[in-house]
C-alpha positions in Angstrom: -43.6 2.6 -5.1 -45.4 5.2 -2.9 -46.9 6.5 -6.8 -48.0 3.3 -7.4 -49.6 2.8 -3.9 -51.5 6.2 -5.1 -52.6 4.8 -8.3 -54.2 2.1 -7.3 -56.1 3.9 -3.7 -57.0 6.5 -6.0 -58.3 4.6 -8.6 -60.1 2.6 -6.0 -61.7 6.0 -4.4 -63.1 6.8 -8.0 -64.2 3.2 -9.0 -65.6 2.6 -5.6 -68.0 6.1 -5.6 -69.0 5.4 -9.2 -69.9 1.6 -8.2 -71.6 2.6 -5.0 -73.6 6.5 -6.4 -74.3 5.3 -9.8 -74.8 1.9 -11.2 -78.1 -0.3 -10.7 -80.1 3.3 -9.5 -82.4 5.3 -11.0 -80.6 8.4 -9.4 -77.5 9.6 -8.3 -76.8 8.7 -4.5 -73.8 10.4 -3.3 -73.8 9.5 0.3 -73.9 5.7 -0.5 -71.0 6.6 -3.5 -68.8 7.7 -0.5 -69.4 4.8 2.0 -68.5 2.2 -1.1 -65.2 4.5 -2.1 -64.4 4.7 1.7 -64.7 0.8 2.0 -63.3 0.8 -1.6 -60.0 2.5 0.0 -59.9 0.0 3.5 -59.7 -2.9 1.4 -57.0 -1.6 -1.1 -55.0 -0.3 1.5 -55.0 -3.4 3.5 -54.2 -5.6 0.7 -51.6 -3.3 -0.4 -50.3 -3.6 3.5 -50.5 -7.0 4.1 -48.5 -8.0 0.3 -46.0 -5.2 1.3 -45.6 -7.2 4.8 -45.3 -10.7 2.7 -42.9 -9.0 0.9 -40.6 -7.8 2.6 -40.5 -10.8 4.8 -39.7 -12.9 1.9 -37.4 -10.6 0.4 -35.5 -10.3 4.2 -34.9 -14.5 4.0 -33.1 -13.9 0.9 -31.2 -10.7 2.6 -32.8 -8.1 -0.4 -35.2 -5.5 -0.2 -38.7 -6.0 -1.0 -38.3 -3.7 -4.1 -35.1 -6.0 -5.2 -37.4 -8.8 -4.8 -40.4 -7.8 -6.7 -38.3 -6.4 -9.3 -36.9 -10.2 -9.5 -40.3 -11.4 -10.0 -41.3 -9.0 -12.7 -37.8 -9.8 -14.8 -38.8 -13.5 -14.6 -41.9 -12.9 -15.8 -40.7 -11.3 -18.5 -37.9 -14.5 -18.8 -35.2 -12.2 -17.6 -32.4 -14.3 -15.4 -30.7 -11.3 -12.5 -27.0 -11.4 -12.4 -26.1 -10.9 -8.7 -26.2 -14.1 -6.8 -28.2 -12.9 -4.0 -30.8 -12.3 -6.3 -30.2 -15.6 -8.5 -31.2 -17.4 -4.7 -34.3 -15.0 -5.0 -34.8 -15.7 -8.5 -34.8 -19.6 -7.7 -37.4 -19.6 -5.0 -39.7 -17.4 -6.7 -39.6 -19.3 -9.7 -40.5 -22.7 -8.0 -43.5 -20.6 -6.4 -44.5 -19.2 -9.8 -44.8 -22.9 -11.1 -47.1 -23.9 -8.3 -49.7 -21.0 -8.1 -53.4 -21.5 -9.5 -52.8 -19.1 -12.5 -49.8 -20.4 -12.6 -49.0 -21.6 -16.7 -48.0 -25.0 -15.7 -51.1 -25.8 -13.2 -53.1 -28.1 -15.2 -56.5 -26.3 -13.5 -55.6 -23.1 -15.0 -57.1 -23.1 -18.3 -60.9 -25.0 -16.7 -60.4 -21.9 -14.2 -60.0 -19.2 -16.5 -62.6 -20.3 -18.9 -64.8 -21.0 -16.5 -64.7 -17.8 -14.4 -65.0 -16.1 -18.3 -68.3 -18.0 -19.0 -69.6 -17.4 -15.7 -69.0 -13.6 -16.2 -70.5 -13.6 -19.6 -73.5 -15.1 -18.2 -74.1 -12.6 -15.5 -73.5 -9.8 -18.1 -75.7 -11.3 -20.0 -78.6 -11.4 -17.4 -78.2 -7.8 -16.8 -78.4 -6.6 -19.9 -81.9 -8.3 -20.3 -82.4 -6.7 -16.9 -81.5 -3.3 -18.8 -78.4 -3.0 -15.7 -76.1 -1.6 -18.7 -73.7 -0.4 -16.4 -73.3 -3.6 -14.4 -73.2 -5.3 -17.7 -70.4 -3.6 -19.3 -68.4 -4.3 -16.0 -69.1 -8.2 -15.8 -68.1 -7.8 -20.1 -65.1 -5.9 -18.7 -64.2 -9.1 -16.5 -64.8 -11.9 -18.8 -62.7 -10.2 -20.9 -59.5 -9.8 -18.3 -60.2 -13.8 -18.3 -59.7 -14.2 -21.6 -57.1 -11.9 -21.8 -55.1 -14.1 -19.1 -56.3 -17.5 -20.8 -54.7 -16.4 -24.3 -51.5 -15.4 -22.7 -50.8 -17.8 -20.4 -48.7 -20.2 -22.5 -46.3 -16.9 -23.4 -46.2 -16.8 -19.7 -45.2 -20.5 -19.0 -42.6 -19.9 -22.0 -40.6 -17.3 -20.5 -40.8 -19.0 -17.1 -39.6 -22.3 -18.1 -36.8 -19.8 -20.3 -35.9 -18.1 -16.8 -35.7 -21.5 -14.9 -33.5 -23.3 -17.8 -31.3 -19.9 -17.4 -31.2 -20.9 -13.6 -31.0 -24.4 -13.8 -33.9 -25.5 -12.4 
């Protein structure tokens, strides 16, 4: 987990100096590069705080660790059922939370949101590349296209979590 925590800071540090020293300027601005990546970095490493805290309060109710717990959540998404009971009471819970999220497959919202936030992205991408912004462009392209991504696979999603919750009995 601690790798993973690395990952995603570093890639943070790197995407935040980019984003901050060289898109939408006509030069290279390093000291402004290093304020975004610093701010880049506090708001990664808060998130990264606050869903470990979540987490592992969660997990505790269910008496697992947080890394039992997520790794629950990642078999379900892949429509994999745990064996051990204490995680089958895990398992159940996080299944009836899957069903009610926003990006959840079941939400009925969740296709108008995707496709919607897509459009809107393509749109902006759009307006920048008349603006001649090609580097804020190619990341609003980058985002519609994560949409879209999500959009075609969310009823492959909702499949495998209505597998995992007919393999619970829910």
């Amino acid at each position: 987990m601690p790798g993973t925590v690395f990952a995603v800071l570093l890639a943070a540090v790197v995407a935040g100096f980019l984003a901050g020293a060289a898109f939408g300027a006509e030069s290279v601005d390093a000291p402004r590069g290093l304020f975004v990546a610093g701010s880049a970095v506090l708001l990664a490493a808060g998130a990264a705080g606050g869903a470990w805290q979540w987490n592992r309060r969660r997990a505790a109710r269910f008496g697992i660790s947080a890394s039992r717990c997520l790794r629950v959540g990642r078999g379900l998404q892949r429509g994999e059922v745990p064996s051990d009971p204490a995680e089958r009471v895990a398992a159940v819970d996080l299944v009836k939370r899957m069903r009610r999220g926003p990006a959840s497959p079941s939400h009925r919202g969740a296709p108008w949101l995707l496709g919607g936030g897509a459009l809107l992205w393509g749109a902006a991408g759009v307006i920048f590349t008349v603006d001649g912004a090609y580097g804020w462009a190619l990341c609003d392209f980058a985002m519609m296209g994560l949409l879209l991504f999500h959009l075609a696979s969310l009823r492959r999603r909702g499949r495998r979590l209505e597998a995992a919750a007919r393999a619970l009995g829910i």
